[in-house]
Backbone as ProteinMPNN parsed JSONL, in Angstrom:
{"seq_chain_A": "XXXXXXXXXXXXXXXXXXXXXXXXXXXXXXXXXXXXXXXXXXXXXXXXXXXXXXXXXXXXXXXXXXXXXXXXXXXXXXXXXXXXXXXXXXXXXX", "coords_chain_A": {"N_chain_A": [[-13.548, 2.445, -4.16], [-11.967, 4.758, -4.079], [-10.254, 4.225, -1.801], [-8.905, 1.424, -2.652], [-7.584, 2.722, -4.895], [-5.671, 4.505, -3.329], [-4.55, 3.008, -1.697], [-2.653, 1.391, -4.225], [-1.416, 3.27, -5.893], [0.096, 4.672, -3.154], [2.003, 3.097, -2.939], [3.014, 2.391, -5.437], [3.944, 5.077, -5.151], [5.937, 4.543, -3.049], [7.379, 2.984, -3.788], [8.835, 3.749, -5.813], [10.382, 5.944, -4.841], [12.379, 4.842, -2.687], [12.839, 2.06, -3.857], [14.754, 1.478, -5.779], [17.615, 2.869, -4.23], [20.415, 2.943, -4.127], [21.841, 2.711, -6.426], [21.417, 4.926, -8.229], [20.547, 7.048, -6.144], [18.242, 8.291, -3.524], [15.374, 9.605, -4.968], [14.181, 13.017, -4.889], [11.587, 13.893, -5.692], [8.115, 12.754, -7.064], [7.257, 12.197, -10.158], [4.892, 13.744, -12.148], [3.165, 12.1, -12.902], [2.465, 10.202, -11.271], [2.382, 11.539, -8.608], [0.614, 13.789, -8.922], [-2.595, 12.126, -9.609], [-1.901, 10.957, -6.866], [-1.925, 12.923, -5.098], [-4.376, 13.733, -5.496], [-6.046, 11.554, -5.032], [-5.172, 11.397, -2.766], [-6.249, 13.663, -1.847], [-9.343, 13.689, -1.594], [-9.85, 11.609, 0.208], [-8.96, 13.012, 2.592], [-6.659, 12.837, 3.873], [-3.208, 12.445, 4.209], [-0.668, 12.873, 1.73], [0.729, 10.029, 1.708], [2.072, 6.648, 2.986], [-0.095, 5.111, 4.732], [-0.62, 3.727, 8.136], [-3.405, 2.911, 8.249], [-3.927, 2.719, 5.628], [-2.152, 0.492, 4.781], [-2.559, -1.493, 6.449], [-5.798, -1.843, 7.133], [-6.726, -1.084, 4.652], [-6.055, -3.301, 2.796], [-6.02, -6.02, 2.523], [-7.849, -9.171, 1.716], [-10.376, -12.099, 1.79], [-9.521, -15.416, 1.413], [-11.256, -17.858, 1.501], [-14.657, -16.767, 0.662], [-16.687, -17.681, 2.137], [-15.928, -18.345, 4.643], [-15.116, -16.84, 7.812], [-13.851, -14.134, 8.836], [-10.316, -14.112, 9.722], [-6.959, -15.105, 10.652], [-5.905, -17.639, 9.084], [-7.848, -17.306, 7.026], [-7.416, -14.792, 5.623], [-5.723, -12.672, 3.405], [-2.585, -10.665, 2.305], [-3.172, -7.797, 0.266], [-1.166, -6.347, -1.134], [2.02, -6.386, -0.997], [5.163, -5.265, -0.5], [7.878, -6.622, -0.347], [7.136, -9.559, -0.421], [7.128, -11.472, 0.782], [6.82, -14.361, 3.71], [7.415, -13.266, 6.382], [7.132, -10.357, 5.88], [4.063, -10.481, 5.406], [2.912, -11.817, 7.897], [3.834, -10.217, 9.558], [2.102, -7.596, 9.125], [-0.345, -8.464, 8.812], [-0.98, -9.56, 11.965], [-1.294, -7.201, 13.407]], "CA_chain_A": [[-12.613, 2.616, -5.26], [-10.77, 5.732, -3.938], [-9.393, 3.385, -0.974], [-8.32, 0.836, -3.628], [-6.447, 3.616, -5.892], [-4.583, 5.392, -2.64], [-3.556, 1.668, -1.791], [-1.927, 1.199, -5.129], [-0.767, 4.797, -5.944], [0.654, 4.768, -2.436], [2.574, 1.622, -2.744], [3.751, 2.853, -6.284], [5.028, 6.321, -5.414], [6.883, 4.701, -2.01], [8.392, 2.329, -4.628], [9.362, 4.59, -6.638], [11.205, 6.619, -3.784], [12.599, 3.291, -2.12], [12.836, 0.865, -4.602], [16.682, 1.52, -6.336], [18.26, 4.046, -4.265], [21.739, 2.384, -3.81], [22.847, 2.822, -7.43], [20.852, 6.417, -8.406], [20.196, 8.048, -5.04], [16.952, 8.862, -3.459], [15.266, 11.016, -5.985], [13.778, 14.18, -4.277], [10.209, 14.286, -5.883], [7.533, 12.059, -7.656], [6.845, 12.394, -11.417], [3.121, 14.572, -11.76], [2.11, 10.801, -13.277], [2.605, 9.368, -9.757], [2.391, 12.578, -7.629], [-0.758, 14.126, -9.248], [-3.194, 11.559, -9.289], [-1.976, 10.327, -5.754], [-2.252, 13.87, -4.261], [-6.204, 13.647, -6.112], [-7.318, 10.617, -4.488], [-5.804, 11.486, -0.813], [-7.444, 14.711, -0.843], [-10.556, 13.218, -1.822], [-9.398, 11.063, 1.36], [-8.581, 13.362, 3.351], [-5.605, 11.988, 4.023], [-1.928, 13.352, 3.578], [-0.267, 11.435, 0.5], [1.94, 8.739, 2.458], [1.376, 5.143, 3.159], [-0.418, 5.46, 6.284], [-0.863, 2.439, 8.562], [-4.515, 2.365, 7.919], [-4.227, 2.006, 3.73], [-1.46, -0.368, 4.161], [-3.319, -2.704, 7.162], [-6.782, -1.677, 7.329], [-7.105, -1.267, 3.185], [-4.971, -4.261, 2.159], [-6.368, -7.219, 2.294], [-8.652, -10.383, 1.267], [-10.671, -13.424, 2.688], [-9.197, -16.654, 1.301], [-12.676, -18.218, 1.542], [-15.511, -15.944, 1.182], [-17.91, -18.207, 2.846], [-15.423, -18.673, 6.124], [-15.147, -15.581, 8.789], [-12.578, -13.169, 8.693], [-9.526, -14.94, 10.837], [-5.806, -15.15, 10.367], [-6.124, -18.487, 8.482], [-8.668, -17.239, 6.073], [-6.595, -13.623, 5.269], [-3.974, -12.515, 2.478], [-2.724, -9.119, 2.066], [-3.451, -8.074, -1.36], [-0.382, -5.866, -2.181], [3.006, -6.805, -0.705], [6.718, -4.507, -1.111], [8.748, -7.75, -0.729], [5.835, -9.936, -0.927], [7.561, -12.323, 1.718], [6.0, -14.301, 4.64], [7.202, -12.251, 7.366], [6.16, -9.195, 5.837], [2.833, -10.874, 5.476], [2.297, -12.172, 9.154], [3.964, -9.003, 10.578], [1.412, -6.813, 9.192], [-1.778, -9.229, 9.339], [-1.586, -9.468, 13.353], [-1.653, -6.076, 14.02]], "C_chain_A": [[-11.494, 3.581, -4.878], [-9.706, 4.667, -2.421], [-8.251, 2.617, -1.63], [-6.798, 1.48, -4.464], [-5.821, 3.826, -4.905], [-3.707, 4.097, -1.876], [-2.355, 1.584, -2.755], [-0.976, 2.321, -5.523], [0.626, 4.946, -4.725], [1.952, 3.976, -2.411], [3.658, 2.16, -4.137], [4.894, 4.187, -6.365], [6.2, 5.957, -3.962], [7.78, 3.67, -3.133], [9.432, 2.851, -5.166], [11.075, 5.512, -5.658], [12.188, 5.809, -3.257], [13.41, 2.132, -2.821], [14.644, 0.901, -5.228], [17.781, 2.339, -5.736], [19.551, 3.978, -4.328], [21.98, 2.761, -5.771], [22.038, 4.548, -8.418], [20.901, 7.55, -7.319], [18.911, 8.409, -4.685], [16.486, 9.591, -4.224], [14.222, 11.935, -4.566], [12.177, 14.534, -4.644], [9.871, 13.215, -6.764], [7.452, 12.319, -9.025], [5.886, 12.998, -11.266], [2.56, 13.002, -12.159], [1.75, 9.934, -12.385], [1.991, 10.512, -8.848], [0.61, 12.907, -7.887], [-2.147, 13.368, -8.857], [-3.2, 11.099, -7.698], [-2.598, 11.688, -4.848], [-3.749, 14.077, -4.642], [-6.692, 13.121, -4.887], [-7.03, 11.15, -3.118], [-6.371, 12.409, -0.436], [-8.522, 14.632, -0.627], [-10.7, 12.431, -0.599], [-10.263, 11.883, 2.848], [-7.272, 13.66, 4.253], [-4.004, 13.115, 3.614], [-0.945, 12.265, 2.327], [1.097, 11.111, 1.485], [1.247, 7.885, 2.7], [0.84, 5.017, 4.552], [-1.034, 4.05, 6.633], [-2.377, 2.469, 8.122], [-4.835, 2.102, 6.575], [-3.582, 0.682, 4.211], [-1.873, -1.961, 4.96], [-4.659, -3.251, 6.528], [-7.681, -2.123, 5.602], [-6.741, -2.507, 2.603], [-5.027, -5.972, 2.685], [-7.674, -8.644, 2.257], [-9.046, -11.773, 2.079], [-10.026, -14.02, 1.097], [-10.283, -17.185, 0.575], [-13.881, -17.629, 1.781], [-16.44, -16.518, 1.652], [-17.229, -18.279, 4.164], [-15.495, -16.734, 6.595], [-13.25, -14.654, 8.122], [-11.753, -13.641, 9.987], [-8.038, -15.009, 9.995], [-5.449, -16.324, 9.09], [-6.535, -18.025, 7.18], [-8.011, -15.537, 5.127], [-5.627, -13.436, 4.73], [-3.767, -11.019, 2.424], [-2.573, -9.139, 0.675], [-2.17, -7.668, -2.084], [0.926, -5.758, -1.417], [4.249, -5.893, -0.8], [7.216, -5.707, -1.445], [8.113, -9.106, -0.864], [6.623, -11.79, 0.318], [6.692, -13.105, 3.214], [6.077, -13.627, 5.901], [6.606, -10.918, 7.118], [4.828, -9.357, 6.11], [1.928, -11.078, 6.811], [2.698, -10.61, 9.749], [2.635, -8.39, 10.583], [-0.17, -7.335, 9.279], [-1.979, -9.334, 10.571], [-1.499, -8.4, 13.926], [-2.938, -5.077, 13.421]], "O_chain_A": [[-10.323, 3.388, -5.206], [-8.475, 4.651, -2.386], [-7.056, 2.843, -1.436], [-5.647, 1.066, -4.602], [-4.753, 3.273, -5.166], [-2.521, 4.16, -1.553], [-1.207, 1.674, -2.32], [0.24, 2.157, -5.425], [1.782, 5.212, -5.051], [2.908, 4.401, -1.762], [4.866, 2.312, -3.958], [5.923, 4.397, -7.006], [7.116, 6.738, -3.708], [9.003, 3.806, -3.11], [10.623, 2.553, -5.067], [12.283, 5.545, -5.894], [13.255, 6.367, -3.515], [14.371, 1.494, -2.391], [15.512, 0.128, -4.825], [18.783, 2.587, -6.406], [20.067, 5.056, -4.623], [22.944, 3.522, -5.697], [22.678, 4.94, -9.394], [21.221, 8.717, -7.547], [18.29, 8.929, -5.612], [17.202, 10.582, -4.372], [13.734, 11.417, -3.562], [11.57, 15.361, -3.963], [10.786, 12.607, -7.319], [7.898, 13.463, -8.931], [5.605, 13.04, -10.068], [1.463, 12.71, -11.683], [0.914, 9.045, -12.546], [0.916, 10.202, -8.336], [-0.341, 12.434, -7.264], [-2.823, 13.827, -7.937], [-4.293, 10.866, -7.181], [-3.539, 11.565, -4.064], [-4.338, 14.768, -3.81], [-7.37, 13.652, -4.008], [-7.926, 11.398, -2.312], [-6.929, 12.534, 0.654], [-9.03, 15.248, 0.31], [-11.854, 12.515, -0.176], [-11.23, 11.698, 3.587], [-7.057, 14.536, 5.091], [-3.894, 14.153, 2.961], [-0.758, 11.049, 2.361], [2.077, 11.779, 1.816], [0.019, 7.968, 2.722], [1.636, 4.79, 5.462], [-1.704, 3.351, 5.872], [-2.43, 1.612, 7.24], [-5.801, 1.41, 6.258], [-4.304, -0.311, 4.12], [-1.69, -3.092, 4.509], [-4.876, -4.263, 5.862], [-8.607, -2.89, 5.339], [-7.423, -2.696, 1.595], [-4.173, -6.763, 3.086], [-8.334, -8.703, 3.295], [-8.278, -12.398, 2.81], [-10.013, -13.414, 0.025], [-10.395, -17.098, -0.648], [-14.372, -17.775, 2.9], [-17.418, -15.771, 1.666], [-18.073, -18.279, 5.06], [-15.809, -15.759, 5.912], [-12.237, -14.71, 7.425], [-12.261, -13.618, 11.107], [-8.043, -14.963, 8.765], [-4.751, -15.926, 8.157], [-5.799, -18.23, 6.215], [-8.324, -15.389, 3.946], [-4.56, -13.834, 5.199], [-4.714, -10.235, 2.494], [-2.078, -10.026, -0.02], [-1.839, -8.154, -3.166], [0.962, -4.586, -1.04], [4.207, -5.783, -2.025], [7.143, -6.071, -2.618], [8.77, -9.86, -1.582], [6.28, -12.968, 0.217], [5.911, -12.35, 3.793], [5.052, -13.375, 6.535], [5.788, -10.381, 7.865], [4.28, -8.601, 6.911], [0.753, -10.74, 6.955], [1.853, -9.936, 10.34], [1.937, -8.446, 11.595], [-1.062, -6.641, 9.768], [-3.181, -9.255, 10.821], [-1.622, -8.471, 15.149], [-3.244, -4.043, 14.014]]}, "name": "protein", "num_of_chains": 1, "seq": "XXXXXXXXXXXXXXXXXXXXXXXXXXXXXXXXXXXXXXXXXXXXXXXXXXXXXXXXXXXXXXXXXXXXXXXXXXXXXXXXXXXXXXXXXXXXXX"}
């Protein structure tokens, strides 16, 4: 479960940061409703709060077919930025 949350959390507060900056400007800090909870779960981690290749590979994603193997074919990532297929293959073969 804490994997799960620092997936989502993570994904939400780089959004957040990321997501509009062209007509606001980068903002400079998280909300505590984003920040707080995220800085919870990664200490509970271990972890430093950022999207670290192992949430966003390692955590992030689903068999297809849970009776087939784990294989490129059978693999989706669960939680996407641009939710596109290159994003998708990039980060599934590594």
């Amino acid at each position: 479960a804490l994997e799960r949350a620092n997936l989502v959390l993570s994904f939400i507060a780089h959004s957040y940061i990321w997501g509009d900056f062209e007509s606001d400007g980068v903002p400079s800090s998280l909300p505590s409703s984003i920040a707080v909870p995220w800085r919870a779960v990664t200490s509970a981690l271990g972890r430093p709060a950022v999207l670290t290749y192992y949430s966003y590979n390692a955590c992030n994603w689903r068999r297809l077919d849970a009776k087939k193997g784990v294989e490129l074919g059978n693999i989706v990532r669960q939680v996407n930025f641009r939710g596109g297929q290159d994003e998708e293959w990039f980060s599934m073969v590594h």
